[in-house]
N, C-alpha and C positions, 0 to 999 in steps of 0.2 A: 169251257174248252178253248184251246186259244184259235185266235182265228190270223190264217195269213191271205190276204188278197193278193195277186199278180199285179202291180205298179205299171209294168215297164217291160220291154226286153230287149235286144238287137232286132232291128229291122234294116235289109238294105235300103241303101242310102236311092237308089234309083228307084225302089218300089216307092218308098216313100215319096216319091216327087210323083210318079205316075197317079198314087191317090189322091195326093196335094191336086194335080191337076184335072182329075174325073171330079173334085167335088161340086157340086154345084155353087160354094160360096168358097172364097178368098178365106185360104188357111194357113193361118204360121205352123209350122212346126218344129217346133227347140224343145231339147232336155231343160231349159233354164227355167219352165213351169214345175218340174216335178223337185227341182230345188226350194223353189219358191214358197209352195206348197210344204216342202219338210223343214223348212226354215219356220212354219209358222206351228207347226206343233207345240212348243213348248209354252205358248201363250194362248193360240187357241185353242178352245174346248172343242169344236168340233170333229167330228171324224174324216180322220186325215183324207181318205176318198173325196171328202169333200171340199176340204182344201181344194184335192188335185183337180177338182170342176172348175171352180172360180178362178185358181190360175190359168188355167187352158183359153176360158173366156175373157181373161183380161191379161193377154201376153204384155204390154207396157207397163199396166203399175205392177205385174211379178216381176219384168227386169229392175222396175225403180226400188222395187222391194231386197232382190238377191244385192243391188250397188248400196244401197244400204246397211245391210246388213252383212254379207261378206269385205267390203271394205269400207266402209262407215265404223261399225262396231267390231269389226276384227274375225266376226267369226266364219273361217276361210273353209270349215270344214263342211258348211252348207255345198260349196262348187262341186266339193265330192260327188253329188249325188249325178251330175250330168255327164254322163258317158260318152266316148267316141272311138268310132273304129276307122283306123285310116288304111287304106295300101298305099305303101310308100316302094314309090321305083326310080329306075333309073339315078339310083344311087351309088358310089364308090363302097368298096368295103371299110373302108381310111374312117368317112363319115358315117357309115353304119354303127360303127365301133364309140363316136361321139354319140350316137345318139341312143343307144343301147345301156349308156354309161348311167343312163337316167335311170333309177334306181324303182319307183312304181309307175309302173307302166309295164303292158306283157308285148312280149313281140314272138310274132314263129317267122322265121329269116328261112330261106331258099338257102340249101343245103351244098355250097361248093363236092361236097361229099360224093351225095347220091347224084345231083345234077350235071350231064355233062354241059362246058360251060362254052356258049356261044365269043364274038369277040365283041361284047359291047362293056363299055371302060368309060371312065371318067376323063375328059381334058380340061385342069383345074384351069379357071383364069388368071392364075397367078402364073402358072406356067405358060399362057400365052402370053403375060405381058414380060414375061423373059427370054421374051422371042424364041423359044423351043418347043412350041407347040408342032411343030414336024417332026423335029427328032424325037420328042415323047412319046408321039402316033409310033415312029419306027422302032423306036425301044419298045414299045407294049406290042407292036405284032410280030416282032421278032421271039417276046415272049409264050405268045400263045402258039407259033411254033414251035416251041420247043416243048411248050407242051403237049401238044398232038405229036411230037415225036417219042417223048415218055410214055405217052399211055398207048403207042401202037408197042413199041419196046417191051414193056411191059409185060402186054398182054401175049405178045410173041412167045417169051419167057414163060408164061404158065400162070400170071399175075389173074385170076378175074375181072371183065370188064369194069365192075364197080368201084372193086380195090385198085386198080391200075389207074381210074381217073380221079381216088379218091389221095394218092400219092403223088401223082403229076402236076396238081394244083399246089404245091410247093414252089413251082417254078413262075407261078403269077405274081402280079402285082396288085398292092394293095388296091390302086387306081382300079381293079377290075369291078365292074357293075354287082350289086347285088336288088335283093327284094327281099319285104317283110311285109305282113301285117300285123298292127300295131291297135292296141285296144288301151285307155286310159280316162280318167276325168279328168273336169275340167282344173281342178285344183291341181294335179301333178301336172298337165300340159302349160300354164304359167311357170311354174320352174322349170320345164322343158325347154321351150321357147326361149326363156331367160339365159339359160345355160345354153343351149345352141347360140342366140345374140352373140355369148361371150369369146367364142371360137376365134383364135385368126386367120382360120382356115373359110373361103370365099362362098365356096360349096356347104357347108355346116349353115353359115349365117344365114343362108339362100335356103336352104333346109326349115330352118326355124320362119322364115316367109311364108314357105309354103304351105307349113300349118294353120297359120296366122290368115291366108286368105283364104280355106276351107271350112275353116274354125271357127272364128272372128263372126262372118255374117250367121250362122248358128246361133251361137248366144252370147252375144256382144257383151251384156252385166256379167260377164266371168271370167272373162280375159283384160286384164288390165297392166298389171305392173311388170312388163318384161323388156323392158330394156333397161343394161346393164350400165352399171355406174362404176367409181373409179375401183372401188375393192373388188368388180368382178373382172376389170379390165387392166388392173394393175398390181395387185395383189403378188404376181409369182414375181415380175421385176421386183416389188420390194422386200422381197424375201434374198431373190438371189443377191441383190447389191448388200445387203446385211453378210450374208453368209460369206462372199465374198472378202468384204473389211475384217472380219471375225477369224476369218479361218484361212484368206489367200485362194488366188485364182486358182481353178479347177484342172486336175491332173491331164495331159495330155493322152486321148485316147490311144491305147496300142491295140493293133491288129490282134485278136485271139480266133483260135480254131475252135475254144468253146468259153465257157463263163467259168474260168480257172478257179477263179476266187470262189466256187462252189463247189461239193462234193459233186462227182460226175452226173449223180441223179437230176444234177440243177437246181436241187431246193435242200433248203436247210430252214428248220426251226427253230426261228429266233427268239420266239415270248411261248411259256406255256403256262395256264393259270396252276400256281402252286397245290399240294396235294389235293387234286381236281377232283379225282375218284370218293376221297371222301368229302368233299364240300356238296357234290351231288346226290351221295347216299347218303347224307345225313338228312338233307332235305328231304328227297324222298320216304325216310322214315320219322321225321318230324310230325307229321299227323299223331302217328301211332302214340311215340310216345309224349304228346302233348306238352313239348316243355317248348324253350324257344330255341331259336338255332344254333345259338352260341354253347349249346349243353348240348344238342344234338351230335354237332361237333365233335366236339369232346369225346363223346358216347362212341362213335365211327370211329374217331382215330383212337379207341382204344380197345377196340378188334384187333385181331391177327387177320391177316392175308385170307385164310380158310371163312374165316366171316363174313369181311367184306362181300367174297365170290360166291354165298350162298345168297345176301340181300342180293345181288346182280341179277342172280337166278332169279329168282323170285318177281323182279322185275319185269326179265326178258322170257320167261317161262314161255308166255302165249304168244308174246312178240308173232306175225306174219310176215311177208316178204314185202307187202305193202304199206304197213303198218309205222308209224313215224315213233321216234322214240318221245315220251312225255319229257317236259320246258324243262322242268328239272336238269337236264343234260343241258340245257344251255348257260349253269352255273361251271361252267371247265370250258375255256376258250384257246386258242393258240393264234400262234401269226407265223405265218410261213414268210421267207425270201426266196424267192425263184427266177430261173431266165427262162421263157416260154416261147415257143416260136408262135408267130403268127395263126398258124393255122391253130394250135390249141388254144390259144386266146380265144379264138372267136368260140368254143365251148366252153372255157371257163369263165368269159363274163355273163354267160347268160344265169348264173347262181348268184342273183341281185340281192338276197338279205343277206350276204355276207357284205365285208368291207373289203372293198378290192382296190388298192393304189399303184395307180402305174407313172413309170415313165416312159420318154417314147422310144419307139424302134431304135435301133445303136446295130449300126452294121460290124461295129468293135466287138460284139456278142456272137457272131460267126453264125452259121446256120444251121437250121438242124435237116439232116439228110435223111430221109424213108427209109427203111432196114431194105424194104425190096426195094428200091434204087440203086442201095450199094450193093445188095447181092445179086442184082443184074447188070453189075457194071458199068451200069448208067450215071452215076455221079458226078462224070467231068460235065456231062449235059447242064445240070442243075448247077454247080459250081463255076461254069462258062456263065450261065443267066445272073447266077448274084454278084458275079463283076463286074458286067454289064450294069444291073440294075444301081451296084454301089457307086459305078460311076457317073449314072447319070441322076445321081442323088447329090452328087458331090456338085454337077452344072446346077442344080437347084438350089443351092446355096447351103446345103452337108447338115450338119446335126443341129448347126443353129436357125434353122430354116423348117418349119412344120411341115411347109409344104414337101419336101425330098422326102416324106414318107410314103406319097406317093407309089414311089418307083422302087418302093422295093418290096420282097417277096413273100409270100406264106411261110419260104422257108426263114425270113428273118426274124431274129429275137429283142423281145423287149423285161425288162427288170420288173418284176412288181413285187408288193408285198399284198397277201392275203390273208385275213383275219375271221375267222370262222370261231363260232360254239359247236362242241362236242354232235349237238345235235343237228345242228346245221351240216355238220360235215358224215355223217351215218347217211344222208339224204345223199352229197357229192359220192361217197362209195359207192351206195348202192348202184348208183347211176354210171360213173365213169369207171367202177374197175370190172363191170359188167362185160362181159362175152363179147356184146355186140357195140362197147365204147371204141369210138378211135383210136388205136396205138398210141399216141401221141400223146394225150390227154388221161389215157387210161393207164400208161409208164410213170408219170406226174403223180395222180392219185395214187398209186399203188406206194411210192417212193412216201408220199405224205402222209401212208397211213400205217408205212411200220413205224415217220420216228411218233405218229399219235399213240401206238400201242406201247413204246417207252413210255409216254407222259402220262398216259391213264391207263394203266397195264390191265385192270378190272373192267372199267366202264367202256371198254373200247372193243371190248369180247364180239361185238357181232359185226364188225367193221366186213366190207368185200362187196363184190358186185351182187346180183342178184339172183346171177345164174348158179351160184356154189351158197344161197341161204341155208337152201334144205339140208346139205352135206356143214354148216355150222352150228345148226340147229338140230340135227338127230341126235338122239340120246346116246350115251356114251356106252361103250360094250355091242 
C-alpha cells in the first residue's frame, strides 16, 4: 500500500521564532533543508525522511548542497520545494498590479469591494522629486472626498451600503494603498524579485527589496540571480525604436468617450483555434477508437452537427457545478482584445494560467461610469475626479511617464489582449458571469462568451456563471 508521510506544512512565522527561542539549543530554521533533502533522492537510496534528518542537522553543507545543485548543475526545480508566505502592505494598487503580474505565485488581496476604504495612499518618490508631492496629497484627498460623497449619494438613492462603496471606488486612484497575502517558493520568488528589479517604477523596485530582506536571511542557497541585465532593462526601448524606423512615429492620442475602435462591449475576438469543437472531440474520443489523432480528426469532422452534440453530451452528462472540464478542452484556444477599466482588471488578472498582455492606463480610453452612478445622477462627481486626475497625470509627465499612472482612477481604462483555452475560460464563466461577480467584470465575460459560443458553437454548451448551471444542465422537456 502506498505510504504518504507529512514533510512539512505552513507554520506562522512568529510562532516559529517563539519555538526557535524556548529551545534549549541554537536552532536554524529554513525550508532550504527540505530542498536539500529532496534534491538527494534520485541518488540516494535511503529513505527520504531520512534525508530530511541529516539535513536539519547539517543546515551548511544542505545550503552548500541546494548552491550546487540548483545552480551548479541547473536543476532550478529543487528551490521549488521551499515555500513562503508573506503579508505585503502598505502597498499602492499601481504596484500590486506589478506584482500580481507574477504568474506562480497565489495571492488573496483586500477587496476594494467589500472593504470600505480608509485614506492611506502611496506618495511615489518620483513624484516628490518632481516637487508635487503636496499637490499629489491634495489631488488624492480631494479624491477620497468624493468618494465619501458617492457612497453617502448613493446610498441616499437606495444603492446598498456594499454596492454604493463597491461603485464609489471608481473615483480613486491607483496610488490608493492596498493589502495581500502572498504564498510562493523559492524558485518563482527569484523571478519575482528579478521582474519587480526590472520595474521603473521606485516603489515596485523597493517592493522586490523587501522581499529580498525577509527572504534572503531564510535561505540564502536559493535566492541568487535577480538582478536584471540589459534585455530586462532594455528590451521594450529596442523594440519601440525598431517599430518606430519600420512603421513611423506613433499616432497622436485623441480624446475618446470610449475605445471606439471596439464594438461597444469593449472586446472583440481577435484569434480563435480553427474547427476547435472538433479538434477537442476527436481527442476526446481518440482512446475509444484507438487510432491516432490525425484519423480521429477526420472521423469528428465527418459527423453532422447532431453527432458532434450527442459526443458533447456524453462528455458533460455528469459534469457538476464544481467540476473542471477535462485538458482536452484546452486543444480550442482564443485571444480576446479589450479595453478594461481599472477596477475590472484587478479581477481579471487574478486568472494567472492564462496569458494576459497589457498596456498601460491611456486616459485617451475614457472611463468607465457605474450604471448606479449614472442612474443617480452622480456622474459629473466621477467625471469632475478623472479631469482632475488626467490632469495631474499630465504634471507627471502624461503617457510617457509610468509614474502618472498613479493619479489616475478605477474608473480609467487600459488595452490588453487575453488569451485563454476553451477550458481555462469554462473556469473565467463560471466565476465572473455568476450572480454574485462584479458588474463590470461579469458585462466583460458575458460579452466574451457569446463571441466563444460563435467559435465553438458544441464545446462551449455549458458556458455561464454558476448560479444558472442547474437551469443548463436540467434535462430538456
Amino acid at each position: 500500500m502506498a505510504r504518504v508521510d507529512l514533510a512539512g506544512f505552513n507554520v506562522d512565522a512568529d510562532l516559529l521564532r517563539e519555538l526557535a527561542a524556548s529551545h534549549p539549543e541554537p536552532v536554524e530554521l529554513t525550508p532550504e533543508t527540505v530542498s536539500a533533502a529532496y534534491a538527494r533522492i534520485s541518488r540516494d537510496s535511503r529513505p527520504v525522511g531520512e534525508l530530511r534528518r541529516i539535513s536539519r542537522k547539517e543546515v551548511e553543507k544542505a545550503r552548500a548542497s541546494n548552491e550546487r545543485i540548483v545552480f551548479g548543475l541547473g536543476h532550478a526545480s529543487v528551490a521549488e520545494h521551499a515555500v513562503f508566505n508573506f503579508d505585503v502592505l502598505e502597498v499602492s494598487r499601481l504596484a500590486i498590479e506589478a506584482l500580481e503580474a507574477h504568474r506562480l505565485a497565489s495571492y488573496t488581496e483586500k477587496s476594494q469591494r467589500y472593504v470600505r476604504l480608509g485614506e492611506d495612499y502611496a506618495i511615489p518618490e518620483e513624484v516628490q522629486a518632481k516637487g508635487l508631492g503636496d499637490a499629489f496629497t491634495e489631488f488624492v484627498s480631494r479624491s477620497f472626498s468624493r468618494y465619501a460623497l458617492l457612497v453617502a449619494r448613493l446610498m441616499a438613492s437606495g444603492v446598498p451600503d456594499k454596492l454604493a462603496g463597491e461603485d464609489a471606488r471608481y473615483a480613486l486612484p491607483l496610488a490608493v494603498h492596498g493589502q495581500l497575502g502572498m504564498t510562493c517558493n523559492a524558485r518563482s520568488l527569484e523571478h519575482l524579485v528579478l521582474r519587480l528589479n526590472s520595474s521603473p517604477l521606485a516603489e515596485v523596485r523597493d517592493l522586490a527589496r523587501s522581499f529580498l530582506a525577509v527572504a534572503k536571511p531564510v535561505a540564502p542557497s536559493l535566492l541568487r540571480y535577480m538582478t536584471p541585465g540589459p534585455y530586462h532593462l532594455l528590451r521594450e526601448a529596442d523594440v519601440a525604436e525598431v517599430v518606430r524606423d519600420l512603421l513611423g512615429p506613433p499616432a497622436a492620442p485623441t480624446p475618446l468617450e470610449g475605445p471606439t475602435d471596439l464594438p461597444p462591449t469593449g472586446v472583440r475576438l481577435v484569434n480563435a483555434t480553427a474547427d476547435g469543437d472538433a479538434r477537442i472531440l476527436a481527442a476526446l474520443a481518440l482512446p475509444t477508437l484507438g487510432t491516432d489523432y490525425l484519423s480521429a480528426l477526420a472521423a469528428i469532422r465527418a459527423l453532422d452537427d447532431d453527432g458532434r452534440a450527442r459526443l458533447y453530451a456524453a462528455v458533460t452528462a455528469r459534469l457538476g457545478v464544481h467540476d473542471t472540464l477535462p485538458r482536452e478542452f484546452e486543444l480550442a484556444s482564443m485571444t480576446f482584445e479589450m479595453v478594461v477599466s481599472a477596477a475590472a482588471f484587478g479581477q481579471q488578472k487574478r486568472h494567472r494560467m492564462s496569458s494576459l498582455t497589457t498596456w498601460p492606463y491611456d486616459a485617451a480610453l475614457g472611463v468607465t461610469i457605474p450604471p448606479a452612478i449614472a442612474e443617480a445622477g452622480l456622474s459629473d462627481i466621477l467625471l469632475e475626479g478623472a479631469a482632475e486626475a488626467e490632469a495631474m497625470a499630465q504634471r507627471l509627465g502624461g503617457p510617457a511617464d509610468p509614474v502618472a499612472a498613479y493619479a489616475l482612477l478605477n474608473a480609467h481604462r487600459r488595452r490588453c489582449l487575453w488569451t485563454l483555452n476553451l477550458r481555462e475560460f469554462y473556469h473565467v464563466s463560471r466565476l465572473r458571469e455568476d450572480e454574485h461577480a462584479q458588474w463590470d467584470i461579469r458585462h466583460l465575460t458575458s460579452a466574451m462568451a457569446d463571441l466563444v459560443r460563435g467559435a465553438f458553437p458544441i464545446c462551449s454548451g455549458h458556458l455561464g456563471g454558476k448560479d444558472s448551471f442547474a437551469a443548463r444542465t436540467a434535462p430538456a422537456g
